[in-house]
C-alpha positions in Angstrom: 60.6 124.5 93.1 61.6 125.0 89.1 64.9 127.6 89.8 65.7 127.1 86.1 69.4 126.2 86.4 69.3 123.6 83.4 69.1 126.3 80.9 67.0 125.1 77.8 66.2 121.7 79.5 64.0 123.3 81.9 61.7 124.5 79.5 61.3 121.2 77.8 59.7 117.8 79.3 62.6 116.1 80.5 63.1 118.4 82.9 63.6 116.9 86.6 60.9 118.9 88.6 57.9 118.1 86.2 58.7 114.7 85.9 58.7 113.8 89.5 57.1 116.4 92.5 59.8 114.8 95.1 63.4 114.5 95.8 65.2 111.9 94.0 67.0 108.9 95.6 65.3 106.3 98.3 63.8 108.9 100.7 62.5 111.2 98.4 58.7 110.2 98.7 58.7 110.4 102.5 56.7 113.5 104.0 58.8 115.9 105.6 58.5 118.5 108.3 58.4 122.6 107.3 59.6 124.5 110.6 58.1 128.1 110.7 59.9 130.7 110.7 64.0 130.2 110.5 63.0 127.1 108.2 61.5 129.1 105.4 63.6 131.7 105.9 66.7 129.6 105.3 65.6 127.8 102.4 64.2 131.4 100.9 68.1 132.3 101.2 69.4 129.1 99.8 67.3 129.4 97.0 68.2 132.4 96.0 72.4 131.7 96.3 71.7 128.9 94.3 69.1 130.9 91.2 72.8 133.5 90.8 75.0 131.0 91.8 76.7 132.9 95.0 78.4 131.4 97.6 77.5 132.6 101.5 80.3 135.0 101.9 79.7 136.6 99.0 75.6 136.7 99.5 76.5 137.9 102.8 78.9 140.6 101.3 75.9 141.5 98.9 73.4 141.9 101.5 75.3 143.8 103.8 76.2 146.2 100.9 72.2 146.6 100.2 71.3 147.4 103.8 73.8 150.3 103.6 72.5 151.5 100.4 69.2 154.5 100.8 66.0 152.4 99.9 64.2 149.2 100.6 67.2 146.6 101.7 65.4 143.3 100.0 65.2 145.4 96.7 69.0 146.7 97.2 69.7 143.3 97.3 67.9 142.1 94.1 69.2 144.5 92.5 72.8 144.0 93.3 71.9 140.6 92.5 70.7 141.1 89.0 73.5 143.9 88.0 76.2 141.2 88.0 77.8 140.5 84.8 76.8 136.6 84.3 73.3 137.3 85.3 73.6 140.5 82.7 75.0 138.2 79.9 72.3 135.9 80.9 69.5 138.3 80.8 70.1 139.2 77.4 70.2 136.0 76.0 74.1 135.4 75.2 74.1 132.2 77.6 71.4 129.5 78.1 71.6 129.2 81.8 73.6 131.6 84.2 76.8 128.7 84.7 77.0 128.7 80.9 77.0 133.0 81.2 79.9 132.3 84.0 81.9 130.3 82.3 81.7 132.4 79.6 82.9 135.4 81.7 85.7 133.4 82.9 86.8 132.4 79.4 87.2 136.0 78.2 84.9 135.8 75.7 82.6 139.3 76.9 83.8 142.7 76.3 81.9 145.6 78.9 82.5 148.8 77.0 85.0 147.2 74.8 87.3 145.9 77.5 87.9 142.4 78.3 86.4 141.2 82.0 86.8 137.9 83.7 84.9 138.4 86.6 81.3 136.9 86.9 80.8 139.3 90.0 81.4 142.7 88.4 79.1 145.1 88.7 77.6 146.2 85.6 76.3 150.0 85.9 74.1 151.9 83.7 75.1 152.9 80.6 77.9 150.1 80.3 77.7 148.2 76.9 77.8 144.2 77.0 79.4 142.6 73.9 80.6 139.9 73.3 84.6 139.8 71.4 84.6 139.3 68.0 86.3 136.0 67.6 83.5 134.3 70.1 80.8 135.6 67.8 81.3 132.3 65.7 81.1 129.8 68.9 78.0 127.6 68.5 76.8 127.6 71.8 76.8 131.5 71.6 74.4 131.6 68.6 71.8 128.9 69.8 71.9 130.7 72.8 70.7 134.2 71.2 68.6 132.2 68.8 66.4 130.8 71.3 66.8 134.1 74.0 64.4 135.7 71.0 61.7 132.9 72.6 62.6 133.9 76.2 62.1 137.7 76.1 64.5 140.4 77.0 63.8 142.2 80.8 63.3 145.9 80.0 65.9 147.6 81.9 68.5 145.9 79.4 68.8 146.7 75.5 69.7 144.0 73.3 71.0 144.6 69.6 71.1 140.7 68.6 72.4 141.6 65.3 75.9 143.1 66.6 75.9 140.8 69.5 75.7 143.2 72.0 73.4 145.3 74.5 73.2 148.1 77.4 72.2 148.3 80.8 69.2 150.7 80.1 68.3 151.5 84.0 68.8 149.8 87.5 66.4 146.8 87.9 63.2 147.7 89.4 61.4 144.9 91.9 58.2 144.7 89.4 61.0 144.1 86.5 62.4 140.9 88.7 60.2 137.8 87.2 62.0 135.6 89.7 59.6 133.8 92.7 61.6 135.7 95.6 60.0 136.5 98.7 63.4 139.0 99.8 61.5 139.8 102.8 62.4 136.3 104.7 65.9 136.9 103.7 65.7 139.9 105.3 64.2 138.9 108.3 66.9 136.0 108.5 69.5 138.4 108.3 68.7 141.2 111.1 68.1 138.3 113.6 
């Protein structure tokens, strides 16, 4: 399945998945077994650690924090998912894939309500204001990347002013709003066994 992990290249032809509908190396074309149940579940999971770049303690961490929050758990969890600052810096266009957004976290190069933040996982709450710091406004990267976000669209729960390089956590991320091909039930389900 296309997670879009490549940034740009995986909306162009040379990306991997289109090219080929198998795994790469010798043992690629050889049919393999889908186990119901735990099998789908699993790969459901690793799938999604792998679209936000989360390791398993800190999935776990998330998931445990959405089941104590009121509401549906598998929404919590997309939610929590989709508020984090890489995946925020991502969303509105300021990185080309979410490792770029990361490593531009880490770097020091975003500002959330004018401070500096090096951590990927923070939590980014309504009303907070994502910039990025003045200096980082000439980087290359940075302005192909909102050049060709324009192309991509913006979610509508974030506000993007592309000419001041910065935008807003409008509201919390609604399931309808998540574009991603989740299925957070089987997570879910893998998780209360």
């Amino acid at each position: 399945m296309k997670l879009f992990l490549k940034g740009d290249r995986c909306f162009k032809e040379k990306c991997a998945i289109e090219r080929r509908g198998y795994p790469p190396g010798q043992h690629g074309q050889r049919r393999g077994r889908r186990s119901l149940g735990y099998g789908i579940q699993l790969r459901e999971k690793q799938k999604v650690k792998r679209i936000y770049g989360v390791l398993e303690k800190q999935f776990r961490n998330y998931f445990k924090s959405a089941e104590r929050r009121k509401g549906i758990t598998g929404e919590n969890l997309l939610a929590l998912l989709e508020s984090r600052l890489d995946n925020v810096v991502y969303s509105l266009g300021f990185a080309s894939s979410r490792a770029q957004a990361r490593q531009f976290v880490r770097h020091g190069h975003i500002l959330v309500d004018g401070r500096k933040t090096t951590i990927p996982a923070f939590e980014v709450r309504v009303g907070q204001s994502i910039a990025i710091k003045e200096n980082s406004r000439k980087n290359d990267f940075i302005r192909a990347s909102v050049e060709t976000a324009r192309g991509r669209g913006i979610p509508t729960w974030l506000e993007l002013e592309a000419d001041q390089f910065s935008g807003k956590m409008a509201s919390i991320p609604k399931r309808e709003e998540i574009k991603l091909p989740i299925e957070e039930q089987l997570i879910v389900e893998l998780y209360s066994k």
